[in-house]
MIMIVEX-399579 format. One record per residue (C-alpha): residue number from 1; chain; y, x, z. Coordinates in nm, 2 decimals. Layout:
# MIMIVEX-399579
<i=NUM ch=A y=Y x=X z=Z>
...
This chain:
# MIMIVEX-399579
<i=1 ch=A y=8.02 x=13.00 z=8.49>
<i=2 ch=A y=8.25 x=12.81 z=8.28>
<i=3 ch=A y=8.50 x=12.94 z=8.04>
<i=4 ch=A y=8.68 x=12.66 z=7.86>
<i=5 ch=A y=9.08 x=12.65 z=7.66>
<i=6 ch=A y=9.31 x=12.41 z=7.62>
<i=7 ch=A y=9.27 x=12.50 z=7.22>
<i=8 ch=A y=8.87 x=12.44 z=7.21>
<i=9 ch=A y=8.91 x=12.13 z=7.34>
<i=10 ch=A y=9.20 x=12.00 z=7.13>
<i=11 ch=A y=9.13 x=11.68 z=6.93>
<i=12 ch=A y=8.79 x=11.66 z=7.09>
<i=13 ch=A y=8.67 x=11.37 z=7.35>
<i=14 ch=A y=8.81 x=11.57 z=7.66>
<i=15 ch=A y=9.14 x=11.55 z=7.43>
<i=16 ch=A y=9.27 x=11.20 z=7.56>
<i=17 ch=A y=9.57 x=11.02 z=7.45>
<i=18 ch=A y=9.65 x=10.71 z=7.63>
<i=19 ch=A y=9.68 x=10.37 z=7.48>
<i=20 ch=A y=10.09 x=10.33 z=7.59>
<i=21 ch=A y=10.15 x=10.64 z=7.41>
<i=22 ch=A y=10.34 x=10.78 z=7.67>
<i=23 ch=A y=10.09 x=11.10 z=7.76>
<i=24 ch=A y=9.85 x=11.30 z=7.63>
<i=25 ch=A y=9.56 x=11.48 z=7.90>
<i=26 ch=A y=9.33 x=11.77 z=7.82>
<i=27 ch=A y=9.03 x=11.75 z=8.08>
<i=28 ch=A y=8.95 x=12.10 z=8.11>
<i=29 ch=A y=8.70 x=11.97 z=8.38>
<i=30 ch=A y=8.56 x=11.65 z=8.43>
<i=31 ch=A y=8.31 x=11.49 z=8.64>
<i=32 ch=A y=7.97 x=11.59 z=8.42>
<i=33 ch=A y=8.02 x=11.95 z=8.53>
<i=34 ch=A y=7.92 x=11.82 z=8.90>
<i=35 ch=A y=8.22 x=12.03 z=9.08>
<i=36 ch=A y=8.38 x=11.78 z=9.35>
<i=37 ch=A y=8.69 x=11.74 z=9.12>
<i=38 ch=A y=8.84 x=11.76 z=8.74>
<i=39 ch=A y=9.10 x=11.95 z=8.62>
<i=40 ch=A y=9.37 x=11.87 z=8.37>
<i=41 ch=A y=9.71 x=11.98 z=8.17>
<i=42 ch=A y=9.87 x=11.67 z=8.09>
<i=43 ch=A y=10.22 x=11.64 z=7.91>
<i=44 ch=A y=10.43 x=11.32 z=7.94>
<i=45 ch=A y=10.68 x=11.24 z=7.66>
<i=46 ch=A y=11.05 x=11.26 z=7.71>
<i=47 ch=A y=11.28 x=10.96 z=7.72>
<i=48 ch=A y=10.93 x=10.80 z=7.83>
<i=49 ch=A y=10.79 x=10.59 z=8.19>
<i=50 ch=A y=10.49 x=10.54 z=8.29>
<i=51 ch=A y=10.40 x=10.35 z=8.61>
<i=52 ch=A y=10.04 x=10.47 z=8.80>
<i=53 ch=A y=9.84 x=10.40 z=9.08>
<i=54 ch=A y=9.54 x=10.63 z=9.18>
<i=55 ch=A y=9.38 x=10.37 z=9.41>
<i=56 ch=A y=9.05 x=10.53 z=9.36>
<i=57 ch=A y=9.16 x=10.88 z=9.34>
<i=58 ch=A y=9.39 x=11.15 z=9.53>
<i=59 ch=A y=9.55 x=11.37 z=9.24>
<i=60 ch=A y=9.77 x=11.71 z=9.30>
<i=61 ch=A y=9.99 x=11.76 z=9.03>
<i=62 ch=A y=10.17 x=12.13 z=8.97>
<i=63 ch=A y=10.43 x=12.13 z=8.73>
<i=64 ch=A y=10.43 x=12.44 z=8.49>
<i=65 ch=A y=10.72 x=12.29 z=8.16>
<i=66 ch=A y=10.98 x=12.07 z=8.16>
<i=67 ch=A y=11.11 x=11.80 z=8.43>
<i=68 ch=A y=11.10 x=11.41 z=8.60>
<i=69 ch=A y=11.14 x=11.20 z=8.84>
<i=70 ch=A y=10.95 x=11.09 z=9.02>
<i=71 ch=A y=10.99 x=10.76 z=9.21>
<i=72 ch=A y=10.73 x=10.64 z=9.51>
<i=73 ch=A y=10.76 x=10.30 z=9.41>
<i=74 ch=A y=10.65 x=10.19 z=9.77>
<i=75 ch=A y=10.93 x=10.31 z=9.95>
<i=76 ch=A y=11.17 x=10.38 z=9.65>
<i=77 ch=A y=11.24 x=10.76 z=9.74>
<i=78 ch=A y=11.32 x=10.94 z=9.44>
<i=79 ch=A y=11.20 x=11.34 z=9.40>
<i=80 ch=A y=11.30 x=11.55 z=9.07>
<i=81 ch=A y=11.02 x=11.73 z=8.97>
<i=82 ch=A y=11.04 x=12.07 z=8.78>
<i=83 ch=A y=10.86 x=12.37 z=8.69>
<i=84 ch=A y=10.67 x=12.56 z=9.00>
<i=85 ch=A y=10.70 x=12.19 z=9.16>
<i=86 ch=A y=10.37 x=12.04 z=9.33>
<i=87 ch=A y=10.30 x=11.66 z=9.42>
<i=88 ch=A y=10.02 x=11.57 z=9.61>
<i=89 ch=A y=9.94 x=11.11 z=9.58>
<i=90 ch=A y=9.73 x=11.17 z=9.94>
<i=91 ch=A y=9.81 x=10.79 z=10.03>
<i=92 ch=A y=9.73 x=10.65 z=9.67>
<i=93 ch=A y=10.12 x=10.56 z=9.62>
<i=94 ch=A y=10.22 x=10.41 z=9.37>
<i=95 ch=A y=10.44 x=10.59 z=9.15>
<i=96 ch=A y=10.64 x=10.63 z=8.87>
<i=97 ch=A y=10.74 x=10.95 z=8.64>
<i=98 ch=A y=11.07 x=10.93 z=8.42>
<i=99 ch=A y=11.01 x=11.29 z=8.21>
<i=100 ch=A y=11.37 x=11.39 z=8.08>
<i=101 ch=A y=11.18 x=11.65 z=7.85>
<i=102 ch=A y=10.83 x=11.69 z=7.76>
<i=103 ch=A y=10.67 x=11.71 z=8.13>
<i=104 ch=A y=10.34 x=11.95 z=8.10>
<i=105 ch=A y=10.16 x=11.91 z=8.44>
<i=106 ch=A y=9.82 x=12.10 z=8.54>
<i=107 ch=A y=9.63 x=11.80 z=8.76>
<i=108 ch=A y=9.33 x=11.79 z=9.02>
<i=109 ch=A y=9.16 x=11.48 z=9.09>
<i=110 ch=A y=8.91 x=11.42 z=9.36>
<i=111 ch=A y=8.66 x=11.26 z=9.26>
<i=112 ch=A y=8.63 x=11.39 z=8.97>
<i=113 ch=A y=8.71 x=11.17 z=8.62>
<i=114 ch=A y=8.48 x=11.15 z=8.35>
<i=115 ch=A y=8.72 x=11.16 z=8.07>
<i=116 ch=A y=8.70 x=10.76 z=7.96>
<i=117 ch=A y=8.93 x=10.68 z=8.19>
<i=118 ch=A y=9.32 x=10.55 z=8.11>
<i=119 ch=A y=9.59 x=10.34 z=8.30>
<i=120 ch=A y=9.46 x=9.98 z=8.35>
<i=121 ch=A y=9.77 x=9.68 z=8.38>
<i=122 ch=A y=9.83 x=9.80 z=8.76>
<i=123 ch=A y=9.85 x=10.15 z=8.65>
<i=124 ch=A y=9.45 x=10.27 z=8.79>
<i=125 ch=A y=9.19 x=10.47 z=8.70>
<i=126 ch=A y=8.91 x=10.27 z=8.70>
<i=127 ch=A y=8.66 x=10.47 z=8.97>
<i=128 ch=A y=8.37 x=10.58 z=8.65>
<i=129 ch=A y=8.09 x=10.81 z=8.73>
<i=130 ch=A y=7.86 x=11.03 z=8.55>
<i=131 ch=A y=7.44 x=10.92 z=8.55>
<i=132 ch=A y=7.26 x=11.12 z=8.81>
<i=133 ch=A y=7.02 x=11.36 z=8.61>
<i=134 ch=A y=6.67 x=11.36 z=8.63>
């Protein structure tokens, strides 16, 4: 059994802040606990944008604080995304998220991240894994 908080793991490696600035991800769960998927609250900043593409991942997003929109940048449909709100990227669409506040999410991705990971220049995850254990 694990019993982890968000405060435990502030300011240590599962506390990740990307290099745009424009989010900040605690990885309550990552791949190294061998679970099929991690788990994450992640808050984008207000007035921010950040452009993503999960081509090696499917993420569900539930949002708990705060509000967005969200634009599939494939097809250009627009969704506004507030608290008690879930997405699910099960094509890998790319996608956009315009938070008019702070935007606190709680996130699943399958597989699992490590916690290295950040946004490359198309907006991926790049797909890391953990070492098999002897």
């Amino acid at each position: 059994m694990i019993v982890r908080s968000l405060q435990e793991i502030e300011d240590t490696d599962r506390d990740v802040r990307s290099a745009s600035g424009t989010w900040r991800s605690k990885r309550l769960i990552l791949a190294k606990e061998r679970v099929g998927f991690s788990l994450h609250e992640t808050v984008l900043y207000a007035g921010t944008e950040t452009s993503m593409w999960y081509a090696n991942h499917v993420e569900a997003v539930l949002c708990v604080e705060g509000e967005a929109e969200l634009t599939n940048d494939e097809t250009g449909e627009k969704h506004w995304i507030s608290p008690g709100t879930m997405y699910l990227l099960d094509g890998h669409e790319k996608h956009t998220l315009r938070p008019k506040t702070d935007f606190r999410v709680v996130c699943v991705f399958n597989p699992p991240v490590t916690g290295r990971e950040d946004h490359d220049e198309n907006g991926v995850y790049p797909l890391l894994t953990e070492p098999d254990e002897d």
